[in-house]
N, C-alpha and C positions, 0 to 999 in steps of 0.2 A: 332607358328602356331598350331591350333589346328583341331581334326576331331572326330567328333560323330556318329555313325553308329545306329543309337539306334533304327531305325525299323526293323533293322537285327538283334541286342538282341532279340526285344521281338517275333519272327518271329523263332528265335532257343529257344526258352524258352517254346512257343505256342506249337512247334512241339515234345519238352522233353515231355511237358503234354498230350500229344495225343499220343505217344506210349507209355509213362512209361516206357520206358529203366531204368534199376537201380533203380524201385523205392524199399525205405523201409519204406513206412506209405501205410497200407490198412487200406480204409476210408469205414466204413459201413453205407450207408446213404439212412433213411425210413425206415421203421419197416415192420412186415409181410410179405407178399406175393411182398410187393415194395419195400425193400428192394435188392439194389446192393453194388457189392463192386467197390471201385475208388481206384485205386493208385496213389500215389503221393511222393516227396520228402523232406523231412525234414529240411532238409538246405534251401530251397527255402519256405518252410512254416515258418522257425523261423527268414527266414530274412526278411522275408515282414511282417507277422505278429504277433503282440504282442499274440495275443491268444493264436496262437500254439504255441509260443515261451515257452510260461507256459504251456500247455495241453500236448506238449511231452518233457515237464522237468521229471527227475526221479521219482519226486512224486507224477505225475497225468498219467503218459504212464504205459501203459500195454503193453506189448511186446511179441511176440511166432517165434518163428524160426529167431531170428534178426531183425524182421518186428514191428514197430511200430503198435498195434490197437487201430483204434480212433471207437468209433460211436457215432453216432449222427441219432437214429431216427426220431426227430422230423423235418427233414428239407427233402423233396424228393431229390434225387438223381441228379437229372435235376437242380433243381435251386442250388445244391450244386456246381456242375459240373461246372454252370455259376458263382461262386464266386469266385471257383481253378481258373481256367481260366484268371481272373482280376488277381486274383496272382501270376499269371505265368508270364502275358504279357502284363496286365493293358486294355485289352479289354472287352468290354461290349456292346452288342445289345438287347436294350431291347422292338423293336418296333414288336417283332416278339411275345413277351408276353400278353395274356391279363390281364386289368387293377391289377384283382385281383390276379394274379400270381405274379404282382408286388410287389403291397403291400406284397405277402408272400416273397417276394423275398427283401423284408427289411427289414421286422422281423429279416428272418437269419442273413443277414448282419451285424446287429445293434448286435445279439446276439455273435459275432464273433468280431466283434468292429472292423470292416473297414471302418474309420468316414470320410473317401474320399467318397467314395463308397454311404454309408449312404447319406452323401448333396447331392451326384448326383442322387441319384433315387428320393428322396424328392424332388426335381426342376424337376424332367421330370412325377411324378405322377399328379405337379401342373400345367404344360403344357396339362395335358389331361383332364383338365375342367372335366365336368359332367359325362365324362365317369366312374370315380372315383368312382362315388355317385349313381352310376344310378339305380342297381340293390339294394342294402341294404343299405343304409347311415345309420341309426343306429347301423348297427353292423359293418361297417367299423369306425363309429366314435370311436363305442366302444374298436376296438380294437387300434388305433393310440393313444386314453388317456390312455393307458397300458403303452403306453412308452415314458417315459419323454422326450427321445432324439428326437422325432419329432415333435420339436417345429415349423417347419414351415409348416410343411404337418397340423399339429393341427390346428393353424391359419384357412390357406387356407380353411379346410372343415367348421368349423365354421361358416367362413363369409362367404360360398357359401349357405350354408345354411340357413342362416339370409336371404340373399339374395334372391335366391328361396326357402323358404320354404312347398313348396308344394311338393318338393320331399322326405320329409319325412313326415310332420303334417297332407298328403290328402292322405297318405296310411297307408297301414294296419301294417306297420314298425314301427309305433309312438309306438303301445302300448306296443312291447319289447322295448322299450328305458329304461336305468337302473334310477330310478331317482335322481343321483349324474348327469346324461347326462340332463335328459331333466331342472334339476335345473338351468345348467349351462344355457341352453338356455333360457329357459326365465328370466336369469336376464340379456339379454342383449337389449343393447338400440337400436341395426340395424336390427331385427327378423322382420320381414317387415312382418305382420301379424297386422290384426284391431284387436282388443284389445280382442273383443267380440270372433272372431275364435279363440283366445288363450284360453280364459275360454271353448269355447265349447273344445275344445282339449284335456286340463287337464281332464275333465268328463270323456271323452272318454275315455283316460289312467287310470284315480280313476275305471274305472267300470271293465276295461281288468286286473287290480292288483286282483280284488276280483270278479270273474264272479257266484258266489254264489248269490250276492247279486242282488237284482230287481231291472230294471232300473226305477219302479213304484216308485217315493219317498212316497207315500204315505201308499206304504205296509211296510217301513221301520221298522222295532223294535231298542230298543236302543241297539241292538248290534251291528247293521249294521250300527247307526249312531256312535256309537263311531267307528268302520271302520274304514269308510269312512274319519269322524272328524281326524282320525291318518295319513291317508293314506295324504290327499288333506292338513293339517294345513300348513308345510313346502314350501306350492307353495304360499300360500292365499297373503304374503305378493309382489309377483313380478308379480300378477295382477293390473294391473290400473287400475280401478274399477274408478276411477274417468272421466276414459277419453272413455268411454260408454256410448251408448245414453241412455235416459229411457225406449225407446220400448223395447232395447234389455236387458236391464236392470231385466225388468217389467216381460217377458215373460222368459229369459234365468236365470238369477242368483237368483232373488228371490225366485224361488222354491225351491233355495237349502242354504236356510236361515241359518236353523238348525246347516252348517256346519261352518257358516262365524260369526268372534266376533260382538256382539253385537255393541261393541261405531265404527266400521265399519260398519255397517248396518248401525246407526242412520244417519253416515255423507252422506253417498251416500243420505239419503235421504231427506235432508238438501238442500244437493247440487240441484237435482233435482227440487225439492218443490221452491226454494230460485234461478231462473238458474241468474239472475241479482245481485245478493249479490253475492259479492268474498268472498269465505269463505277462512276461518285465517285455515285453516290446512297443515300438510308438504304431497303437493303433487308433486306425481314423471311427469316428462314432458314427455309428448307422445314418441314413441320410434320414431326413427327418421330412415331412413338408413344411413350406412356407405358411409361416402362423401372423396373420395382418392384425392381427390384437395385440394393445401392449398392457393388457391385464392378465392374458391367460397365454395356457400353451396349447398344443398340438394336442398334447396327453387330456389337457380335460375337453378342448372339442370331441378327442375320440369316446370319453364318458357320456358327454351328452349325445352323439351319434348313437348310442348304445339306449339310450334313456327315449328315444326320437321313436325308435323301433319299441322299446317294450322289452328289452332282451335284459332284464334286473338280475338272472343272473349270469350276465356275459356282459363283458365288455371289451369293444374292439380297440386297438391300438394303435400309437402315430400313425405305421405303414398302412392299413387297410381302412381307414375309413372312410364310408361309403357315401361320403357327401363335400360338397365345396361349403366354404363359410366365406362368403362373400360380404365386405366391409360396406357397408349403406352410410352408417352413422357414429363417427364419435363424437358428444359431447363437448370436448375440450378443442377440437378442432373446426366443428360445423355451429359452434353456439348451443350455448344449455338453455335451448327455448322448445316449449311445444310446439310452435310452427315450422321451424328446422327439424324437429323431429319427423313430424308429417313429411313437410316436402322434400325427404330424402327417404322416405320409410312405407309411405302409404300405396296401399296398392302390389307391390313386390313380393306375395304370396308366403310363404313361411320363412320364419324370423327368429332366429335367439337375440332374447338382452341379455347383456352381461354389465353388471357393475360391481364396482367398486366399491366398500363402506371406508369410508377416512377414517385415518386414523387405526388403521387394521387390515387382517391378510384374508378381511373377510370377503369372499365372492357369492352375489348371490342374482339371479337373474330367474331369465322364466321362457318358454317356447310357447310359441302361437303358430298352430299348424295352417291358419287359413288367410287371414291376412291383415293388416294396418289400415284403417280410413279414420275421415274426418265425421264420420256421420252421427257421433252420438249413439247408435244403436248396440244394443249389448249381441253378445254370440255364444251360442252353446257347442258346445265340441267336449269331447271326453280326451284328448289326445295333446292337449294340451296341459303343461305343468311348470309349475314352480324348484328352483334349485338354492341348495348354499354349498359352497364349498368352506367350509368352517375356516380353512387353512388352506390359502390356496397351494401352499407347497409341499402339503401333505394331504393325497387323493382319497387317502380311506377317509378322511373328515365331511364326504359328500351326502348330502339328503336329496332327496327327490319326492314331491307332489304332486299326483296328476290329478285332473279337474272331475269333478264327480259328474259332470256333466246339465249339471242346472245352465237357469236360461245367463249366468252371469260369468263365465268363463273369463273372455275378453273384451275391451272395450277400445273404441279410438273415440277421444273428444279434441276438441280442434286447441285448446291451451295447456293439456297434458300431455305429458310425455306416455308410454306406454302403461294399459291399466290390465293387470289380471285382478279378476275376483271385485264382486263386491264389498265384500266384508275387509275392505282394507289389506288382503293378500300379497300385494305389491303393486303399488304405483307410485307415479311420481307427478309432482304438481311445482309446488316452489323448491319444493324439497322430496326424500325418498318415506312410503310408508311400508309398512308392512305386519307380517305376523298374526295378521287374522284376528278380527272380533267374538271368531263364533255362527255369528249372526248370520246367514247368508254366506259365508264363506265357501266359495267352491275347490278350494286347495284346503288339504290337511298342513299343521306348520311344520315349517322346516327350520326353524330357528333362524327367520328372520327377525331383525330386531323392529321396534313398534315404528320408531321414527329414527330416519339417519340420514345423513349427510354421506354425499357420494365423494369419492377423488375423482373419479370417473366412471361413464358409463358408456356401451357400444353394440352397434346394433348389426346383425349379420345376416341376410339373406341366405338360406336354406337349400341347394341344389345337388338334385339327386346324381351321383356322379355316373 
């Protein structure tokens, strides 16, 4: 028989840290006028942590009256306090901080090497979406590529970035970006920018590097054009200059001839001149966004984007579509159960399923504009519909069914996976159904099959971008 008491440990370990009875490490932490002192214990720092384990070894502790002295100006007192604290009694509330106290509050961390600690504030920075990014994403990015160890928080801004980038390229934040940062960025393929605002961008960064210089190119002297020439050559090659119209061509780039290689010039305007000739050059393919589905692509999010709206005869493409598709649930990953479905899905406001039928390139899924729950209740909504992509690798193969609007549109029950329609429309239970009885059916068919087995299926959260 055994017994564990272990919220009463950290409960009498909390309360050691909060009077410092017996301590002998005084911690100085913050400089100047912020500058306080903390106390704390040795034995409890060198058993939890490797740092201190080495920092009050004999050959890095300074000591005065029996008392270990540590300081540490660069970390304020406060976020210090909040790491003793996880080392005392493994507690941590960080909804009380904001965003960018966090972030400093990982720095220290990282710098201290508590690599628990570390993953967890890195997954709860990633939970706070935009908040992150909202005030300076260039110098927040600047400072997370400082440190190798956030490689997920790195990611994440990255590709929020790409993502919206208007929260850095349509502000005045662009032009401190370091350019090892902004290089990084545009050599990527998901930076959901027309090709053309990327060129105007860089200008805008070449003229904030060198504010001496006129933004007249025509008062230029050759010094300003070697500059400039120095300043701008290193980006020349991760502009697509191919995938540009001529207007913007005509009026945006060519004025700034001077600074771009000749046998580049001549091609652009080859290309142009020649729009019916496929020209024989290595060109790079349009940047795309980042597609988090390994069932579908970019192209058929932009069809259902299109199908969201009502727009049957328009559909929008890779570049411009007007919504995030945010990964909730796969299947194959999160467990093929109705309660992983819920508990990653419920609640989270509008949603595409997308699945898979085995054994074929069949794609067939459905949109629910209001939202997932456990509750058993049916939901009426006209704006909701049913899809197939007959072939997912061929787009014109698409059908679409929106809900006539009876009381049976949607449903959540707590051991199925997602249910449109009563009439058997599509859902899923053990298995996939579909194809409609007739009877109550509030989707017309779209050539879904009656019963099928899925490869997989995945669920995406709906945000209007």
């Amino acid at each position: 028989m055994s017994f564990e008491c272990l919220q009463e440990v950290a409960n009498d370990h909390e309360e050691l840290f909060e009077s410092g009875e017996d301590y002998d490490v005084i911690i100085y932490a913050g400089e100047n006028e912020t500058v306080k002192e903390i106390h704390a214990h040795s034995l409890i720092l060198r058993t939890r942590s490797q740092y201190f384990r080495a920092a009050l070894s004999k050959e890095w502790s300074e000591k005065k009256d029996g008392k270990f002295i540590f300081k540490k100006p660069n970390i304020s007192p406060h976020l210090f306090k909040i790491i003793l604290r996880f080392i005392y009694c493994g507690r941590i509330n960080l909804e009380k901080l904001q965003a960018q106290d966090v972030l400093k509050l990982l720095i220290a961390v990282d710098e201290i090497n508590i690599q628990t600690l570390t993953n967890y504030i890195q997954e709860y920075l990633i939970k706070l979406q935009d908040e992150l990014l909202q005030q300076n994403p260039g110098e927040i990015l600047e400072t997370i590529y400082q440190h190798e160890t956030f490689t997920d928080l790195w990611n994440f801004c990255l590709e929020r970035i790409c993502a919206k980038p208007d929260i850095l390229f349509k502000t005045d934040n662009l032009i401190n970006l370091k350019a090892p940062l902004l290089e990084l960025l545009l050599r990527r393929d998901d930076l959901l920018l027309n090709e053309i605002d990327i060129w105007d961008s860089l200008i805008k960064w070449s003229f904030a590097q060198h504010p001496s210089i006129q933004q007249d190119i025509k008062k230029w002297n050759k010094e300003d054009i070697t500059i400039m020439e120095r300043t701008i050559h290193r980006f020349i090659p991760l502009i697509r200059f191919y995938h540009i119209s001529s207007e913007d061509f005509l009026l945006k780039i060519y004025p700034f001839k001077v600074l771009l290689p000749k046998d580049l010039m001549d091609n652009i305007f080859k290309i142009h001149m020649t729009p019916d000739k496929k020209p024989n050059l290595d060109m790079q393919p349009p940047r795309q966004p980042k597609c988090d589905s390994t069932l579908i692509k970019a192209e058929h999010f932009a069809i259902i984007s299109s199908w969201i709206e009502k727009k049957n005869n328009f559909h929008y493409n890779a570049r411009n579509i007007p919504y995030s598709f945010n990964l909730l649930y796969r299947a194959s990953r999160d467990g093929n159960t109705g309660a992983e479905f819920h508990a990653r899905c419920d609640n989270k406001g509008a949603t595409v399923v997308v699945v898979k039928i085995e054994n074929s390139k069949q794609i067939v899924g459905g949109y629910n504009p209001l939202f997932w729950d456990s509750s058993t209740y049916w939901k009426s909504t006209n704006d909701s519909f049913i899809f197939s992509f007959a072939n997912r690798d061929d787009l014109q193969t698409t059908k679409v069914g929106y809900s006539n609007g009876n009381e049976y549109s949607v449903r959540g029950y707590p051991n199925y996976g997602p249910i449109f329609g009563y009439g058997s429309d599509l859902y899923s239970d053990s298995c996939w159904h579909g194809g409609g009885d007739g009877y109550c059916s509030s989707y017309p068919k779209v050539d879904i099959p009656e019963n099928f087995n899925a490869d997989d299926y995945e669920v995406f959260q709906v945000i209007k971008r």
